[in-house]
Backbone as a ProteinNet text record, in pm:
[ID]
protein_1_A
[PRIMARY]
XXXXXXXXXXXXXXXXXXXXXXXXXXXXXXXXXXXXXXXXXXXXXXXXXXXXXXXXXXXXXXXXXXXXXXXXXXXXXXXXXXXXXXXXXXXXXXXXXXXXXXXXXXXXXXXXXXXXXXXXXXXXXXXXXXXXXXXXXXXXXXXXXXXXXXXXXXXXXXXXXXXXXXXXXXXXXXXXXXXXXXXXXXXXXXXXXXXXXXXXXXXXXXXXXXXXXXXXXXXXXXXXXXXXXXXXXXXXXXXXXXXXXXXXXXXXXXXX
[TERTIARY]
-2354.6	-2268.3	-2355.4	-2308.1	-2410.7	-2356.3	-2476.9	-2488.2	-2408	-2299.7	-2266	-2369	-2329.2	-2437.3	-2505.5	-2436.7	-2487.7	-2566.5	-2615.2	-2649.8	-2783.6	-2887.3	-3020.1	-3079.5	-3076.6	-3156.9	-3097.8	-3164.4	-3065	-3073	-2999.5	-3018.1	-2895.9	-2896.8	-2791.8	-2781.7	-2673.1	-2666.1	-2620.1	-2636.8	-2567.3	-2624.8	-2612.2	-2600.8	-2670.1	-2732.3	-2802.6	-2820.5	-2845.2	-2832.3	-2884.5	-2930.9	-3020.4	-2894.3	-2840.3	-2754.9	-2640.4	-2494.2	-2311.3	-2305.3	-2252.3	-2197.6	-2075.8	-2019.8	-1887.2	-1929.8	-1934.8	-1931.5	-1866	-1763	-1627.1	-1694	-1646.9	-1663	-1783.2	-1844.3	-1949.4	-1936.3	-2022.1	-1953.8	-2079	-2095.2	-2220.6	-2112.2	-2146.1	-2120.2	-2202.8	-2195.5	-2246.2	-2311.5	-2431.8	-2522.8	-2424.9	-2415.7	-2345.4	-2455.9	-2401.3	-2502.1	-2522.5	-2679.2	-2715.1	-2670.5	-2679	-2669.8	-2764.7	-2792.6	-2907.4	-2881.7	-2785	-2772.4	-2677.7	-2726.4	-2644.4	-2489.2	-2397.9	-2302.5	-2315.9	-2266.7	-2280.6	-2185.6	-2238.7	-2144.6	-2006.3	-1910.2	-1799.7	-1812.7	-1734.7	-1760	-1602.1	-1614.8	-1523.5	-1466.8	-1320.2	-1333.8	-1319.4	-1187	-1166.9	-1068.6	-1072.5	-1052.8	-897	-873.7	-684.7	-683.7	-624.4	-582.2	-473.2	-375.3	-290.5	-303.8	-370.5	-391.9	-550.3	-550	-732	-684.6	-774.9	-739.3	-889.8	-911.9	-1073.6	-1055.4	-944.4	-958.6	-994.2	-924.1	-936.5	-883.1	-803.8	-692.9	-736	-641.5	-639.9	-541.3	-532	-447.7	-424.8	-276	-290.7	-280.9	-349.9	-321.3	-177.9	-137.5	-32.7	-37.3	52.7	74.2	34.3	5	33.6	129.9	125.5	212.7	143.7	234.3	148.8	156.9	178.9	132.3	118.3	193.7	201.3	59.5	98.4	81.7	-44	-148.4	-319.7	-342.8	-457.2	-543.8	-619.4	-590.8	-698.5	-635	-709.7	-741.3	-825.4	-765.7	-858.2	-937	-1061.8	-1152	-1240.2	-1285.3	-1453.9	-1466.8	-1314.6	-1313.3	-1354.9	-1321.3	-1326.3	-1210.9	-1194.5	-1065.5	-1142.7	-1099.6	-1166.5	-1103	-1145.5	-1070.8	-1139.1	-1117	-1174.1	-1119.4	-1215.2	-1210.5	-1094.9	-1024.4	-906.5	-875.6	-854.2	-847.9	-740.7	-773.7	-622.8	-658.8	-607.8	-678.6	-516.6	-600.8	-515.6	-592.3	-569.5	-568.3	-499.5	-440	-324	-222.7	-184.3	-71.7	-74.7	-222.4	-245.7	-265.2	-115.4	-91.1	-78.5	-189.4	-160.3	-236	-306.6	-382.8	-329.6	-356	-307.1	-383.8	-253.4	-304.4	-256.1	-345.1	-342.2	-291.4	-146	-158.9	-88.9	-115.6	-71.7	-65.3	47.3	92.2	-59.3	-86.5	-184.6	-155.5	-207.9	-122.2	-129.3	-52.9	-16.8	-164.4	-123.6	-289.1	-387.7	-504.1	-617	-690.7	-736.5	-788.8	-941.1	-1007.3	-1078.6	-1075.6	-1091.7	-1066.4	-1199.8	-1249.8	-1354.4	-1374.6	-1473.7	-1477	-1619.6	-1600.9	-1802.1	-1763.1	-1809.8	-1779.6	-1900.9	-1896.3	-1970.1	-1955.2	-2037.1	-2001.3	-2065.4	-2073.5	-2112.9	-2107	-2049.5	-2044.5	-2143.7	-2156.7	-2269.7	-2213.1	-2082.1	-2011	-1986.7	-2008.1	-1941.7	-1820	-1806.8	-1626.4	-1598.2	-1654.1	-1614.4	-1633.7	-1497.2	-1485.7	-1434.5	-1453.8	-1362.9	-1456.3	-1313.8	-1356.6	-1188	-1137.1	-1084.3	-982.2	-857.1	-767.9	-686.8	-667.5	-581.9	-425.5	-301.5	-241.5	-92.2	-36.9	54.4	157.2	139.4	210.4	115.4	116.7	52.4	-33.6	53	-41.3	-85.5	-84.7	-86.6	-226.7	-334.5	-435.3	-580.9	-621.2	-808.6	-858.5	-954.2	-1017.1	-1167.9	-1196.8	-1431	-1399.1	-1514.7	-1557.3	-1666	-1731.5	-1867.3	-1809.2	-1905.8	-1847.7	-1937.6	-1961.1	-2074.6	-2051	-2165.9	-2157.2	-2211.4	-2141.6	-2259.6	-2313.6	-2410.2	-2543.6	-2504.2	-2514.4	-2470.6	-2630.4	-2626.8	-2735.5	-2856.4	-2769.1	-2849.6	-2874.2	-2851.5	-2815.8	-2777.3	-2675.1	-2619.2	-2660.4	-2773.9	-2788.2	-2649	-2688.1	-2559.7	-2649.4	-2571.6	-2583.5	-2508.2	-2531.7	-2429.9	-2404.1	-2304.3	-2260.7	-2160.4	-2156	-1995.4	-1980.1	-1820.8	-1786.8	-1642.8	-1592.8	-1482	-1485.2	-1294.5	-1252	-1099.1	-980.5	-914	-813.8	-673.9	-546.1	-490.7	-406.6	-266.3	-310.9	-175	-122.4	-261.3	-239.2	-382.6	-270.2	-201	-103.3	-189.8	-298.4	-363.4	-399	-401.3	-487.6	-386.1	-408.4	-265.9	-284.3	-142.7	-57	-106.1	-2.6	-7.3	-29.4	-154.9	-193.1	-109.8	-4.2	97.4	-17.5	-66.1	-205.5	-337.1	-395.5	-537.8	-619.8	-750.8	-807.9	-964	-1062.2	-1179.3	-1290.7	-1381.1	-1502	-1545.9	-1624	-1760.3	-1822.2	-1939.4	-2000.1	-2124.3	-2122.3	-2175.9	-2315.9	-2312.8	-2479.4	-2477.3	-2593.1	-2613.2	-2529.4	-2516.3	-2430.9	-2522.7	-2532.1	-2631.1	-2533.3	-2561.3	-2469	-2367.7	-2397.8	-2352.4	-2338.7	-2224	-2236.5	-2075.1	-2101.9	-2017	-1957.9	-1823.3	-1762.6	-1677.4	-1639.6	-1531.8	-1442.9	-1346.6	-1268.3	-1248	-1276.5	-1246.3	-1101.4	-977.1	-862.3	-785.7	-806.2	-678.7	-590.5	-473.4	-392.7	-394.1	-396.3	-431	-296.3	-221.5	-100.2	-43.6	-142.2	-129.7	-103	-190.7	-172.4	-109.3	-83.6	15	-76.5	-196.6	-310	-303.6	-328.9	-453.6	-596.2	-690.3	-809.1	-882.1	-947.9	-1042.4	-1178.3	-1262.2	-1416.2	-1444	-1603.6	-1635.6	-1761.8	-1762.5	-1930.5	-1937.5	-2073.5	-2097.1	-2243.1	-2272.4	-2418.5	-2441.2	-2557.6	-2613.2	-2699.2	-2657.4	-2678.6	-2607.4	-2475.6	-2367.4	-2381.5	-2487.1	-2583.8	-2602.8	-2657.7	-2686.3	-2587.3	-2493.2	-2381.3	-2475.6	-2412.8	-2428.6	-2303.6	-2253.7	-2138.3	-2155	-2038.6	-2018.5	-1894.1	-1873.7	-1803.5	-1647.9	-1561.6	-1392.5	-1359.9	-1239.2	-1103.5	-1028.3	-887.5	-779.6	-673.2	-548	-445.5	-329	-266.9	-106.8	-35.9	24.4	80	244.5	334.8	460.3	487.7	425.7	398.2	327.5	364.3	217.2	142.3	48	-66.8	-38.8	-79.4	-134.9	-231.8	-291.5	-423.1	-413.3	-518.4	-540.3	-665.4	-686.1	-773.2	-772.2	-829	-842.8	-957.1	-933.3	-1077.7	-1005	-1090	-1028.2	-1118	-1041.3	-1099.3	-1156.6	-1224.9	-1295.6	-1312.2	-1254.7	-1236.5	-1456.7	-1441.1	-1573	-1696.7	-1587.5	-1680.5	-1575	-1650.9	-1548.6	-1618.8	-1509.9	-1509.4	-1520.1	-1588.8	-1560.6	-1556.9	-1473	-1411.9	-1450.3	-1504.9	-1534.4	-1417.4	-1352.3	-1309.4	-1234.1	-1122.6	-1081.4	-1003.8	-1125.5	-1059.2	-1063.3	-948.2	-901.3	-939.6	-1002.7	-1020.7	-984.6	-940.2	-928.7	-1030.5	-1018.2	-1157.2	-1200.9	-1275.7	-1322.2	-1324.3	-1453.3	-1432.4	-1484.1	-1451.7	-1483.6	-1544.1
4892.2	4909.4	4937.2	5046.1	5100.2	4986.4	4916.1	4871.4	4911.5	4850.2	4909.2	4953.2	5059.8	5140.7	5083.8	4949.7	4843.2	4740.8	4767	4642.1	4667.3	4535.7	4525.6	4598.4	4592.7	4681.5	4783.2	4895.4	4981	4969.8	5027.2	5013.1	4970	4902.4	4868.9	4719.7	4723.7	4569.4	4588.5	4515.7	4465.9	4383.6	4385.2	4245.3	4302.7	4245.1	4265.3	4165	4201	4119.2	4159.7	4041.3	4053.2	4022.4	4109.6	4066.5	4099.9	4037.2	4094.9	3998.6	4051.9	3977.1	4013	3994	4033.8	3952.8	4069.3	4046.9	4071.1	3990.6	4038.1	4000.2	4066.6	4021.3	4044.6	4188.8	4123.2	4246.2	4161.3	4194.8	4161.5	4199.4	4158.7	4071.3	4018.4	3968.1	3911.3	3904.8	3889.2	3751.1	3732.9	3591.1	3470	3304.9	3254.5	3267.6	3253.7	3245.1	3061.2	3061	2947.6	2879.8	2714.2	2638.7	2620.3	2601.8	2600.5	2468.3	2408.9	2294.9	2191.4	2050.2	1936.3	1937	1914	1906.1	1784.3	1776	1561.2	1455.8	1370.2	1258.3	1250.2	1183.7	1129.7	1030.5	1030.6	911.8	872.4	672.2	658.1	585.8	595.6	539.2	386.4	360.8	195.5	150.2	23	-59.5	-64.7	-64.3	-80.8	-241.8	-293.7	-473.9	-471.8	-422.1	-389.6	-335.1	-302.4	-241.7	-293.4	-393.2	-430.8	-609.9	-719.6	-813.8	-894	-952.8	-1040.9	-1198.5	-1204.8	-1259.9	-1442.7	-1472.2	-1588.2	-1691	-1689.8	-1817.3	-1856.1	-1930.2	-2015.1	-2000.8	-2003.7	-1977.6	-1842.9	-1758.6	-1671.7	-1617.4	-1498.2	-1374.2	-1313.1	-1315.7	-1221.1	-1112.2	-1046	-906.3	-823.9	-837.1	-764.7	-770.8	-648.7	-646.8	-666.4	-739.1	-750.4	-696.8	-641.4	-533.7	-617.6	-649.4	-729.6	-885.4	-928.4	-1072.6	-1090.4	-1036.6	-1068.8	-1187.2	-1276.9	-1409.2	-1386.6	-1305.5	-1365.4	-1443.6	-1537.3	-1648.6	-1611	-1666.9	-1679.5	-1793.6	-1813.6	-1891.3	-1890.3	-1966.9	-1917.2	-1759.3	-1721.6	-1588.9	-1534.6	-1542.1	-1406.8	-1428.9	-1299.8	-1240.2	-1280.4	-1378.2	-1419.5	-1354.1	-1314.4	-1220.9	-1236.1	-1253.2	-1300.2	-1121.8	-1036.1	-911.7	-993.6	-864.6	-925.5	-819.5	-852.1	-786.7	-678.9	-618.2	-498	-374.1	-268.6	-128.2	-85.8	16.8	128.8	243.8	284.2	428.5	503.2	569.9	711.4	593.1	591.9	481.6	385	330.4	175	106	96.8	21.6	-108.3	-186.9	-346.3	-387.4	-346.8	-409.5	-432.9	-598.6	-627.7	-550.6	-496.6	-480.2	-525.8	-541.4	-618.4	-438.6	-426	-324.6	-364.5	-263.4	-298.3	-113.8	-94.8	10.6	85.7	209.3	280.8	296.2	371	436.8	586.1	582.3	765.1	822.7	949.8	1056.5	1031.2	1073.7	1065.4	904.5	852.8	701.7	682.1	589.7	561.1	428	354.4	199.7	191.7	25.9	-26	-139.6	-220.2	-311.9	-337.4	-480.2	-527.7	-649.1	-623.5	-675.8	-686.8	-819.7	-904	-933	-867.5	-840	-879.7	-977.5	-1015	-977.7	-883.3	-801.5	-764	-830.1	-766.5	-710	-695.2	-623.6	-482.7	-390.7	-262.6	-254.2	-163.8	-134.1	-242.6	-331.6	-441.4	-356	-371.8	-322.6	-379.4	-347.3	-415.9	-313.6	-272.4	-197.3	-159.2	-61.6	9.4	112.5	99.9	175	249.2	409.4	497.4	487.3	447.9	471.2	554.8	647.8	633.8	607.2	569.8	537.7	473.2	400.1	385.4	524.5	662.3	754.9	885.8	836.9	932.6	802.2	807.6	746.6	806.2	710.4	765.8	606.5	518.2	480.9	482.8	368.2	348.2	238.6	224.8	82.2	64.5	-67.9	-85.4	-124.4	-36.2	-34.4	-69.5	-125.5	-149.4	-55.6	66.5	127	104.7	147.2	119.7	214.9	200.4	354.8	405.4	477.5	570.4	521.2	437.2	433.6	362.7	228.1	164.3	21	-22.8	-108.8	-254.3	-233.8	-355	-302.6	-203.9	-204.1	-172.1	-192.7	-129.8	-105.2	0.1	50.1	64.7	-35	-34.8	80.3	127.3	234.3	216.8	324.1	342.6	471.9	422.7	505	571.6	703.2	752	850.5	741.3	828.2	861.5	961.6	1014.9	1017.8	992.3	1029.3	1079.7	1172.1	1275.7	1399.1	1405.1	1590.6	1663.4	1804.6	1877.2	2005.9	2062.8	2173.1	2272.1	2312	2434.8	2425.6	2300.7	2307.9	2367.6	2444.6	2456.3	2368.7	2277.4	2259.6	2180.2	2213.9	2136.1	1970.7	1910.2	1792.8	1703.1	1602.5	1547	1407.9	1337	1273.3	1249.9	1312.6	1347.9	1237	1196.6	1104.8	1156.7	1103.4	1176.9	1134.1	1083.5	1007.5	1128.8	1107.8	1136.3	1006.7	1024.3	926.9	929.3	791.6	827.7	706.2	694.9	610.8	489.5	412.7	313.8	210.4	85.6	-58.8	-145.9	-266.6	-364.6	-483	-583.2	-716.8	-735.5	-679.1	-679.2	-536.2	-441.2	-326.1	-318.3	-226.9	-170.8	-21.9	-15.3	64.6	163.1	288	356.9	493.4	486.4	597.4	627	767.2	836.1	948.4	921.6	1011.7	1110.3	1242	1347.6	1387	1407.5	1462.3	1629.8	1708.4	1913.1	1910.2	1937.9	1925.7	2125.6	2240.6	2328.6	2370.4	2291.3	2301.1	2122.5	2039.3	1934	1912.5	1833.8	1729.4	1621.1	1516.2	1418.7	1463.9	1465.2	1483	1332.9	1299.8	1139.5	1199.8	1135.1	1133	999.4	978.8	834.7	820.6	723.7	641.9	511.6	493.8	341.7	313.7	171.6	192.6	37.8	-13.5	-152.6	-202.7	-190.8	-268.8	-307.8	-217.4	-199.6	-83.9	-51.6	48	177.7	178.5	347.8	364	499.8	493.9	665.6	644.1	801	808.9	925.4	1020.5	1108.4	1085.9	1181.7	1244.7	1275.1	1396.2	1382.3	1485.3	1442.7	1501.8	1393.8	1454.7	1462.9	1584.2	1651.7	1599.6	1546	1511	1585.2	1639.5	1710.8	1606	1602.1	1477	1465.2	1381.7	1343.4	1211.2	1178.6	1078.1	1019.7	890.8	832.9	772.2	765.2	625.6	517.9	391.8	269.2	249.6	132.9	120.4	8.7	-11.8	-145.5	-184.7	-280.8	-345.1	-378.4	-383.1	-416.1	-462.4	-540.2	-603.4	-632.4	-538.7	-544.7	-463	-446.8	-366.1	-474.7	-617.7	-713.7	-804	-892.8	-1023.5	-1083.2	-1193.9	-1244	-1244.3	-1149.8	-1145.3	-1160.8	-1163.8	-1239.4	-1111	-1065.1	-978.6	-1114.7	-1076.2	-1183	-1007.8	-990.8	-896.1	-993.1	-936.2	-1013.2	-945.7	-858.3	-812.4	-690.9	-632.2	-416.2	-432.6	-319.4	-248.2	-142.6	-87.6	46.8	82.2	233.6	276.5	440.9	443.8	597.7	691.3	764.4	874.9	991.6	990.6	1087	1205.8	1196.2	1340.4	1316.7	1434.9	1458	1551.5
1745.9	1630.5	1509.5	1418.1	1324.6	1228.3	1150.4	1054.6	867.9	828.4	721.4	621.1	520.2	467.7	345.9	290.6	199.2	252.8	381.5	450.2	381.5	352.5	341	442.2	565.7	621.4	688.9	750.3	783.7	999.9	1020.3	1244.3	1255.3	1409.7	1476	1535.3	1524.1	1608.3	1750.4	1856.7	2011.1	2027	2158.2	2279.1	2417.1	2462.7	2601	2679	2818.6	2912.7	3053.6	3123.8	3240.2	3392.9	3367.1	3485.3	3450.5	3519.2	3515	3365.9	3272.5	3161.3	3106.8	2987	2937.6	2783.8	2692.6	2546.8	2469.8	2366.5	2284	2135.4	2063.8	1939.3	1845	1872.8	1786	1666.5	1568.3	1431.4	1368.7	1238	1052.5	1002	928.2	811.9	693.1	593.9	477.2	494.9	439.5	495.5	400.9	436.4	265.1	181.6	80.1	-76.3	-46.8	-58	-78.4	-170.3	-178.6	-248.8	-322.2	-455.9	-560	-630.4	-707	-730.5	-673.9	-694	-676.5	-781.6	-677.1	-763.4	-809	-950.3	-958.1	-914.8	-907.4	-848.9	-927.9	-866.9	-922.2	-1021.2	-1147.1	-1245.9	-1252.4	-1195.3	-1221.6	-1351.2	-1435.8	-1545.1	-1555.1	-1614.9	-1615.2	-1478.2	-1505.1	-1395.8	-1399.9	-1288.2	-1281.7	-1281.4	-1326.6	-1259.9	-1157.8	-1228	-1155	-1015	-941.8	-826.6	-775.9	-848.4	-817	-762.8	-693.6	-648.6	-643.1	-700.2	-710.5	-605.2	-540.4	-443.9	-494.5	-603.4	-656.9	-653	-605.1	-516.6	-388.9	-350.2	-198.4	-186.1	-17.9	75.8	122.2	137.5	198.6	66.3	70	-28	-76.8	-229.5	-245.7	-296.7	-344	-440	-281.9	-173.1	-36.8	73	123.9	217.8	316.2	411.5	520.3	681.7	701.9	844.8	976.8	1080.7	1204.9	1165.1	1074.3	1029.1	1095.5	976.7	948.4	885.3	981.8	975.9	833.6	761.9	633.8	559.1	501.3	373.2	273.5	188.8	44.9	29.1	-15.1	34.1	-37.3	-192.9	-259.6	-321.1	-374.7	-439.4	-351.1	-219.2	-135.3	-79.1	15.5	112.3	268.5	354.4	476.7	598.8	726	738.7	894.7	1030.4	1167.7	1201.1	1267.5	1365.9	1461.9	1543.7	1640.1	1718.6	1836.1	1996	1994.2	1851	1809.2	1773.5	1734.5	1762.6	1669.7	1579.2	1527.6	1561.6	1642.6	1717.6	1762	1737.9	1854.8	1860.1	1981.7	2084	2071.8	2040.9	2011.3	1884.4	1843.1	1653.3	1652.6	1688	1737.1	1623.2	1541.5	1444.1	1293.3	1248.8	1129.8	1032.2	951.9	763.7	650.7	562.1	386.6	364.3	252.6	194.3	82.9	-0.8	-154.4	-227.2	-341	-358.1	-443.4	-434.2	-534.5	-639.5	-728.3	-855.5	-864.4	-946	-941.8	-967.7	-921.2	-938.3	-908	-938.7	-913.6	-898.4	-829.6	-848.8	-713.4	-724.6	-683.1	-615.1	-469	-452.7	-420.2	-434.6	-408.3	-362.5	-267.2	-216	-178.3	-185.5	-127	-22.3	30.6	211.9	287.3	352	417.1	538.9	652.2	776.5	867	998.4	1051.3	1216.8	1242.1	1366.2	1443.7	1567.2	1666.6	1796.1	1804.7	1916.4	1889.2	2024.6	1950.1	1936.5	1849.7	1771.7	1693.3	1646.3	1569.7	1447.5	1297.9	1221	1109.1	953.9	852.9	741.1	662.5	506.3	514.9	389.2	341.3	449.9	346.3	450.4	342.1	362.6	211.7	402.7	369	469.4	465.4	486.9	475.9	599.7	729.4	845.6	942.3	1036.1	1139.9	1243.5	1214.5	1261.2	1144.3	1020.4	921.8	825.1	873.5	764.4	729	667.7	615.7	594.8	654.9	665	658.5	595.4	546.6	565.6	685.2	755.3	785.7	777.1	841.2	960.7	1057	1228	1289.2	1415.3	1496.2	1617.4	1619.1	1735.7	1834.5	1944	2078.7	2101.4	2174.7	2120	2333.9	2349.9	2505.5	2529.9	2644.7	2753.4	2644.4	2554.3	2512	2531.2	2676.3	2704.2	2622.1	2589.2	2480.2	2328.6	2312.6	2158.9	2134.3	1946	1880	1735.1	1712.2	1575.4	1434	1363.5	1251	1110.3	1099.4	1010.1	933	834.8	776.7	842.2	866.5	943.4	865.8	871.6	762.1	873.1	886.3	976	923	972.3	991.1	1131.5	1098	1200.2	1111.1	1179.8	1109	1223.6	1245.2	1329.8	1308.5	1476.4	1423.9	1483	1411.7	1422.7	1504.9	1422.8	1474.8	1649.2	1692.9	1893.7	1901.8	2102.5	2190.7	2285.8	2313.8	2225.7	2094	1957.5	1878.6	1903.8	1847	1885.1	1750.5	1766.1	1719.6	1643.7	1736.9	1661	1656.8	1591.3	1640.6	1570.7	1615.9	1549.7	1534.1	1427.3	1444.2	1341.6	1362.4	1269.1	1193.1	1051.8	1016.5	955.3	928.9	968.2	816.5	738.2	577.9	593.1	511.1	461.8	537.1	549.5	645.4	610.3	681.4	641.9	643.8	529.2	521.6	583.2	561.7	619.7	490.8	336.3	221.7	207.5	219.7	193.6	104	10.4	-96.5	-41.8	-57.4	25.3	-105.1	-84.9	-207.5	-134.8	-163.1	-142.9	-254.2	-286.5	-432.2	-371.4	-417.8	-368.7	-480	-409.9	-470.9	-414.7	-495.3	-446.5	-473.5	-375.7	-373.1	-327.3	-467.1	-499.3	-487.7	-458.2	-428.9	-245.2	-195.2	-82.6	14	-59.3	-41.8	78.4	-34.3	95.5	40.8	72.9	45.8	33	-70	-18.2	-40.3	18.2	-29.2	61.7	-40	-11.8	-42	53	110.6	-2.6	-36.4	-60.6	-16	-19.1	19.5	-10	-41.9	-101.3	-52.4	-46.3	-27.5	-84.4	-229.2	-359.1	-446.9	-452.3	-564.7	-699.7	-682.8	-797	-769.5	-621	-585.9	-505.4	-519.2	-406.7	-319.3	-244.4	-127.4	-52.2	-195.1	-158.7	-7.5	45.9	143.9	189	288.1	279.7	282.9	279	255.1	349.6	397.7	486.3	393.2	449.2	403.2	506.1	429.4	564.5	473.7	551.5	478.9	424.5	311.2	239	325.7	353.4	373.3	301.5	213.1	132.6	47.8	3.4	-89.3	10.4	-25.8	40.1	20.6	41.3	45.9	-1	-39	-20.5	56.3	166.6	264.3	274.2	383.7	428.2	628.7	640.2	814.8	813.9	968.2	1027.9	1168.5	1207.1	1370.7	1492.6	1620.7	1745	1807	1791.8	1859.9	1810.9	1874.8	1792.2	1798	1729.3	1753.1	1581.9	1520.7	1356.1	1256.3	1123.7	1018.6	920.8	805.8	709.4	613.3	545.1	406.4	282	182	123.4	-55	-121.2	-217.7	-362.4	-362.7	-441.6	-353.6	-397.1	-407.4	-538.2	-617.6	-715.4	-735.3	-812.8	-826.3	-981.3	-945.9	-1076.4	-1077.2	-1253.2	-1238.8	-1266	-1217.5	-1251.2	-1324.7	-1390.7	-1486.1	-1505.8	-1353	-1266.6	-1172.9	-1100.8	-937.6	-869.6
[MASK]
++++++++++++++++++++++++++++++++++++++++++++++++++++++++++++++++++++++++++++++++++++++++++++++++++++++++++++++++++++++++++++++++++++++++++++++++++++++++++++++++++++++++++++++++++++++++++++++++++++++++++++++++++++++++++++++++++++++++++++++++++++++++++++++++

């Protein structure tokens, strides 16, 4: 195929082969334009109260809803919270949640959480929800490493359920990790959320940092909106560890 006549260099392109083959598709295209600068971080502004919870009482927690009736206590200005033999995944909605309403537009939630998990899949952070198969979740997770006999590897993990229209057939609930900055035993967790009110998403992007000071932004899921969010909490997939949750607050944001 002759090369278009703007191309940097001039010749041809194909395909070759040592034997019976079958080749479809081949085509130039324009290289991307590199990236040259850092975009900057998100700045968030003031603090919501209203939608924020410092976890300062005893007993069970209020101003939440509560989701198939979760073991946390309030305890020493924290949110106490035992992992449990329950799973929000696809088919399997057996796991308790803390939820409480967001606020309109643009906002940011936050949390510093204390994790003691040495099983894999043991989990607890942050939940944006709007149904049992429509969410966005940041958790410190304990993975099990493939052919590591018993190791495990601890992460934040930002994951995603909601419909995946585009497979064949249309996949009704799809589920699917990416995967952001390391987890300390004290790690600080954030969902920064928009609403892409042009194309009727959710968008939320993850940080998490293990100091409270330096965060490492990472990357965003998009879920088609049929609603508002939530904001939550979980600690679940294996019983055997305790979330201690020292605070979630909500803030609005500057920019993004």
């Amino acid at each position: 195929m002759t090369l278009p006549a703007d191309a940097p260099a001039s010749g041809a392109i194909g395909v070759t082969t040592r034997g019976p083959a079958d080749a479809d598709n081949v085509g130039a295209a324009p290289l991307y334009r590199p990236v040259t600068e850092r975009v900057p971080d998100p700045v968030l502004g003031r603090r919501l109260p209203a939608y924020s919870d410092e976890f300062d009482d005893t007993g069970s927690p209020t101003g939440w809803t509560k989701v198939r009736n979760p073991s946390a206590t309030l305890s020493n200005g924290s949110l106490v919270w035992p992992t449990q033999n329950a799973e929000l995944f696809q088919g399997d909605n057996t796991a308790s949640i803390l939820l409480r309403d967001a606020p309109q537009g643009d906002f940011a939630v936050e949390t510093k959480l204390t994790f003691d998990g040495t099983k894999g899949n043991q989990q607890a952070g942050l939940l944006l929800y709007e149904n049992d198969d429509r969410w966005l979740k940041l958790t410190h997770t304990v993975l099990p490493l493939n052919q590591g006999n018993g190791a495990v590897l601890h992460q934040t993990e930002f994951g995603k359920e909601g419909p995946r229209p585009g497979t064949t057939p249309p996949t009704a609930v799809a589920n699917a990790p990416m995967f952001g900055g390391p987890a300390a035993q004290t790690t600080w967790l954030r969902l920064l959320y928009h609403y892409d009110q042009e194309n009727g998403e959710h968008d939320v992007r993850m940080a998490s940092s293990t100091d409270g000071t330096h965060w490492i932004w990472g990357g965003t899921w998009s879920l088609p909106r049929t609603g508002p969010v939530r904001i939550g909490l979980i600690s679940m997939n294996a019983a055997g560890a305790t979330a201690t949750f020292d605070y979630l607050r909500t803030y609005e944001v500057t920019s993004r």
